[in-house]
N, C-alpha and C positions, 0 to 999 in steps of 0.2 A: 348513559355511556358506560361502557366498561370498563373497571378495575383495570387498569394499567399499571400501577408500581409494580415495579419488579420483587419478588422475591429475594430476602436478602440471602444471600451466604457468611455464616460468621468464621473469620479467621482463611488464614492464606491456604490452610489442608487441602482445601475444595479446587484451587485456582491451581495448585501447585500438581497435585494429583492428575489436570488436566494438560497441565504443558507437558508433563513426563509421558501420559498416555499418548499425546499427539505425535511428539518426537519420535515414539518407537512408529506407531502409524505411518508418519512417515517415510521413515527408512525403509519401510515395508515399501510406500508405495512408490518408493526410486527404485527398489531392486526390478519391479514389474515394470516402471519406464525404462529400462534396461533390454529391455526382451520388446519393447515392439518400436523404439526411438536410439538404438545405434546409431544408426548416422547425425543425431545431434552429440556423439561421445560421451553419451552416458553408457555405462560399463560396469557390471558384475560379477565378480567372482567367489564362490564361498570362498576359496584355500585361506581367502584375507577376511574372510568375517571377523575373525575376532579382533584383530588391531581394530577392526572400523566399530567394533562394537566398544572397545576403551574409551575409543575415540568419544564415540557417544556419550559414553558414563563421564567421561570428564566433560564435557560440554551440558551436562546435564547436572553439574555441579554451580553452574551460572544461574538454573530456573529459580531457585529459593527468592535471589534479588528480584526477581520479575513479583514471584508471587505475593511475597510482602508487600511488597512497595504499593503507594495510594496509586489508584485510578486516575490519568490521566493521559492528555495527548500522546505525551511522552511515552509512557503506560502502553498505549495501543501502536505506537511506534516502531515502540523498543522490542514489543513481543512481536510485530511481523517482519522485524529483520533479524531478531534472533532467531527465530526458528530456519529463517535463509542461510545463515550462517553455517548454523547447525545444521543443515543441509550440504551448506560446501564441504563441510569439514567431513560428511560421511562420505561424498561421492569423492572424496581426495584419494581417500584409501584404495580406491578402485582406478582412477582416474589416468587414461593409457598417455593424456597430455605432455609434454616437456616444459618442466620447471621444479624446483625444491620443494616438493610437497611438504617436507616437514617445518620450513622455515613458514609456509605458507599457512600452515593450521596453527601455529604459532602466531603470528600474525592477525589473522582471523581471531582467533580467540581473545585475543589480546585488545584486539579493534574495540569487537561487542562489549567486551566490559568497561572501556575507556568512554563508549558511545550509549552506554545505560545508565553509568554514575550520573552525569548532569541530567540526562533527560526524565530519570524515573526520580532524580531529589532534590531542582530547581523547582518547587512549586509554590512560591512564595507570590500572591497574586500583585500584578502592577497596581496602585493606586487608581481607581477608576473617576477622576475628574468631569469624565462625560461619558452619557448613552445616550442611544434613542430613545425619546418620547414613545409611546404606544402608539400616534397615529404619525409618528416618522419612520417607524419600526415597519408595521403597515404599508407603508410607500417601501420602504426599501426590499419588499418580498415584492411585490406586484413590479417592480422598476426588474427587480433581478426575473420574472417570469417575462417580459417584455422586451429584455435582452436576448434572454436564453433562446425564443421564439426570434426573435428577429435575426441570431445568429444563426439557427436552424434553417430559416426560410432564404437565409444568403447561401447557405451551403449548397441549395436543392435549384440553385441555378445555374452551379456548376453539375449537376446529375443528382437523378433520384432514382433508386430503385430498388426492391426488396429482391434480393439476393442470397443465396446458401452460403454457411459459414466456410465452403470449400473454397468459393471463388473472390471473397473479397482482396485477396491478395493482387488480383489481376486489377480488381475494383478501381482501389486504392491508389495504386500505379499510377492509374490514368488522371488523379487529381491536383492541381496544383493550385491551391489556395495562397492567397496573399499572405503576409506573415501574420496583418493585422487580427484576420480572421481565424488562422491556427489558434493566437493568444486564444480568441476569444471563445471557440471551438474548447481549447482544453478546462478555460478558467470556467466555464458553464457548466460542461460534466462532472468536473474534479470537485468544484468550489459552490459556485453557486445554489447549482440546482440543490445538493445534499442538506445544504444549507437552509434554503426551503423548506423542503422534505421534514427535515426534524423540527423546525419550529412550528409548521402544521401538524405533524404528528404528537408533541409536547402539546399542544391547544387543542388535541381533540378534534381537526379540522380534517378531518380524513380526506373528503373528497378533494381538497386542494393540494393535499400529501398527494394521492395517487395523481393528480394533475400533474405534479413535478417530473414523480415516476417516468409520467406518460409520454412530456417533454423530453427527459431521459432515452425513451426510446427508441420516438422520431428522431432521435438524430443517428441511427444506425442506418438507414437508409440510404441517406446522403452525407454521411464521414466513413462508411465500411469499417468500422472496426467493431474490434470482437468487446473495447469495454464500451463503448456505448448499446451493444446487446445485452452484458450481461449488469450493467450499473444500477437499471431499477429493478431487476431479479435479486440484485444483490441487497439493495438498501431494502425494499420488503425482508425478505428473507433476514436482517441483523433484527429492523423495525418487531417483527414478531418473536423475535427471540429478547427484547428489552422488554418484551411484554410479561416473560415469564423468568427471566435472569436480572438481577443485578449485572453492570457494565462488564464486569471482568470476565462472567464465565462466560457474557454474551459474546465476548471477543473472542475467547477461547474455542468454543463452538463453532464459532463463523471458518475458523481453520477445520475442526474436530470432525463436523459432520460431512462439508462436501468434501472432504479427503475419504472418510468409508463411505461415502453412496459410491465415489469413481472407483474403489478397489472392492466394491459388491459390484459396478458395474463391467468390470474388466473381461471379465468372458462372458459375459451375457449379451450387451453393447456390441453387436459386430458393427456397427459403424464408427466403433471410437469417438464419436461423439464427447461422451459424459466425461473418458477417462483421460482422453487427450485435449479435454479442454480444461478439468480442474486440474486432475494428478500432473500435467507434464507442464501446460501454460502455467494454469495460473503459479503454482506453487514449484514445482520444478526447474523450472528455465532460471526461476531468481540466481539457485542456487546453480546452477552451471556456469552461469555468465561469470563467477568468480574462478569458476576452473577455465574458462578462454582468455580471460582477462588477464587472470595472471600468467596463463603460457606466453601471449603477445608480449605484454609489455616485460617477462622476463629478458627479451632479447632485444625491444624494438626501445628508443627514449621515450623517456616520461612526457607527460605532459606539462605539468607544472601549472595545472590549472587553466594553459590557453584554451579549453574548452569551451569556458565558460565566457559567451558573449563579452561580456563588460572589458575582459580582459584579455582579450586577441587583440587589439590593437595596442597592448603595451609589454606582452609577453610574446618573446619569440615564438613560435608556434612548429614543430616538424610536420605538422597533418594540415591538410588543407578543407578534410570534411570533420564533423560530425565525430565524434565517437563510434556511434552506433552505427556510422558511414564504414569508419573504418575498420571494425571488427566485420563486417558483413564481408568485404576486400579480401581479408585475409582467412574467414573460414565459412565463407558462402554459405550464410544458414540466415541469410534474411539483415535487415536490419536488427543490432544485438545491444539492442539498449539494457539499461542493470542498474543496482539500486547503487548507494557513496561509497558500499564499501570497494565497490568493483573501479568506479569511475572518479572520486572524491580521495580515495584510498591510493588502490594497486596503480591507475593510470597515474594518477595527478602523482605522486610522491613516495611509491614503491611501498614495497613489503614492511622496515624498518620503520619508517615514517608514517606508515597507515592509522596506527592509534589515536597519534597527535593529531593527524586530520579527522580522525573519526570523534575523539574528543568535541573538536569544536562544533562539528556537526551536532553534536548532541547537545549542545552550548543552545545552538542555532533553534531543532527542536523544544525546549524547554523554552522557548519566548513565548510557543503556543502554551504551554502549560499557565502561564503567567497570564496570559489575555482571557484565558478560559477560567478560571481557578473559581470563579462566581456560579457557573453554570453548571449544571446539572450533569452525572457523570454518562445518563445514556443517551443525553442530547449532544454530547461531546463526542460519542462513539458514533452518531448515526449520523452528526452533520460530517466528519471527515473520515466516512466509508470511505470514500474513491480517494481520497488522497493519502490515506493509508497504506491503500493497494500499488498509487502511483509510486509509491518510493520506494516500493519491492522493483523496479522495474525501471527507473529515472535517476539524473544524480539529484542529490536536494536541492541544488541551484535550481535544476529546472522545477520541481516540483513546487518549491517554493513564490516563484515568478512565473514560468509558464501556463504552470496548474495553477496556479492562484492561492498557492497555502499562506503567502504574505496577504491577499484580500481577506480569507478565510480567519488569518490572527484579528485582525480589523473588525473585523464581523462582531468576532467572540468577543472582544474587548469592548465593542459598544451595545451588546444586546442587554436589553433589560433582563433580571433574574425571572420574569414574571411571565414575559413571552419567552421562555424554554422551560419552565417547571412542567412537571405534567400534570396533569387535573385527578383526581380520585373518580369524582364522581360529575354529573352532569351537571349539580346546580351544587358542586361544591367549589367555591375559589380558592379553599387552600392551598397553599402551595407546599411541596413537596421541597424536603432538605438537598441540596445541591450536591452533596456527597454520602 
């Protein structure tokens, strides 16, 4: 078997030199979503580069606390909504929306740091009273492959068919799945399967890792969506990069790299493919959804939370859909789902108040740091790939319950040290330091 540990990096130089580089990356590769994605209001003008370039430098006085700080959930959390943030905060300066841009990059700023203190320096692990056995551990990857499959196999008799990433829109429309099996649709992709993935890939167990993968896949078929395509593209793609990094620069990359392939792909790609599915989806839109968010709810009431399931039947509620319902309503660009600080934040409790909710949010994240704190830091990266992703793009409520990152703290909290170390060598059982 192959030498798996990662390469260390000593000291934050390494981590810290990479978020700087990404951020400028970035910015670059909003200006060029600017020039072919208009009509979703992203907008550039040089006359304002330089405010948005301040803008930047001081948002870029945040990365030090990223880069210090220990590896953890929180860790990979914190760094993919920072960098969102830091995204809203450039595209504001441009931004032709109606609302207090300055109050709102104020705001914003102010969130991300409120919502990094807990979660990058609660890491204080719970007392571990109980885990699985090694052959409970065992049943509970084969239980979670027998779910994940059976969830797969319900979906594909409401429709199955292999479809271009143009048309799943129309797809999708057509499906209406029971609630029970949305849960279970999201907690397999987000939660389970990853969850898999890395404790096969930590045991050297390749063929059952790419099995997950595989299961990962089949389910773009029959759910049309673009993360169940690109989920085991993704979790390989981090998987290989643990191979040769330590967890931090690995996280770091997983932004670094597919942001320059889609801005080397930009005029070469005449199908847009490559740059409008990294550059604009994945990594763009987080950051817009905060400049729609806050235009709406500048004008429209807050929510106060009735979003969130548990508590519509005790919080008067103005909306009668969805969030994501209702931003669609009001600026026709699809269903516009976002990550807390958009939805947690701006809807539930305005601009002033967004810290305090972002605070506890990161209160909330930092539980995972705590059930995890035992386990191994690139098993921790590669079991909560997708739900990493999911909270660029969800409020945490949902990500937490829907996506299953409350399953996923559970997991971590009873997995033995032994089933996620990773092996050296083939007939070596050492195990590998957890941090």
């Amino acid at each position: 078997m192959l030498d798996i540990a990662p390469k260390e990096v000593r000291g934050p130089l390494g981590p810290l030199a990479l978020i700087l580089l990404y951020l400028v990356a970035f910015c670059v590769s909003l200006m060029l979503v600017a020039q072919r994605y208009a009509e979703f209001h992203f907008y550039f003008d040089e006359r304002l580069i330089e405010n948005a370039v301040v803008g930047l430098v001081f948002v870029g006085t945040v990365a030090p606390l990223v880069a210090f700080a220990e590896f953890t959930f929180g860790w990979i959390a914190g760094l993919y909504l920072y960098v969102t943030v830091a995204g809203f905060i450039w595209l504001s300066f441009f931004s032709t929306l109606h609302y207090d841009h300055s109050a709102a990059r104020i705001s914003a700023a102010t969130s991300i740091v409120a919502f990094l203190l807990p979660a990058l320096l609660i890491t204080k692990p719970f007392k571990q009273g109980l885990s699985f056995s090694k052959l409970w551990h065992d049943r509970i990857l084969l239980l979670i492959f027998i779910v994940a499959t059976l969830t797969m196999v319900a979906c594909a008799t409401y429709g199955f068919e292999i479809v271009g990433i143009q048309d799943i829109e129309v797809k999708r429309a057509g499906l209406n799945y029971p609630t029970s099996l949305n849960y279970l649709i999201n907690i397999s992709i987000s939660a389970l399967l990853p969850y898999a993935f890395a404790c096969y890939f930590a045991q050297g167990r390749y063929g059952r890792a790419v099995l997950a993968a595989g299961i990962l896949l089949a389910f773009y078929p029959v759910t049309f969506t673009k993360t169940a395509l690109v989920a085991p593209f993704w979790i390989i793609f981090l998987a290989v990069l643990t191979h040769w990094f330590e967890a931090r620069i690995s996280a770091l990359l997983s932004l670094l790299l597919p942001t320059l392939v889609g801005l080397i792909a930009f005029n070469i790609d005449t199908s847009n493919l490559i740059f409008g599915t990294i550059n604009f989806r994945m990594f763009a839109v987080p950051s817009s959804a905060m400049d729609h968010y806050n235009q709406f709810f500048s004008a429209q009431p807050l929510t106060y939370f009735c979003q969130i399931g548990l508590l519509r039947d005790w919080v008067s509620c103005p909306y009668s859909q969805q969030l994501s319902g209702v931003m669609a309503d009001a600026f026709h660009l699809g269903n516009y789902n976002a990550s807390l600080f958009a939805t947690e934040g701006i809807a539930s409790v305005g601009l002033n108040y967004a810290p305090i909710s972002a605070f506890l949010c990161g209160i909330a994240i930092a539980m995972g740091n705590r059930c995890s704190a035992s386990l191994p830091a690139n098993f921790i990266l590669l079991s909560s790939s997708l739900l990493a992703l999911a909270l660029l793009n969800t409020p945490l409520s949902t990500t937490l319950v829907t996506h299953g990152g409350l399953i996923l703290f559970f997991l971590w909290y009873m997995t033995p040290t032994k089933a996620a170390s990773m092996r050296k060598k083939e007939n070596d059982s050492t195990l590998q330091a957890g941090h």
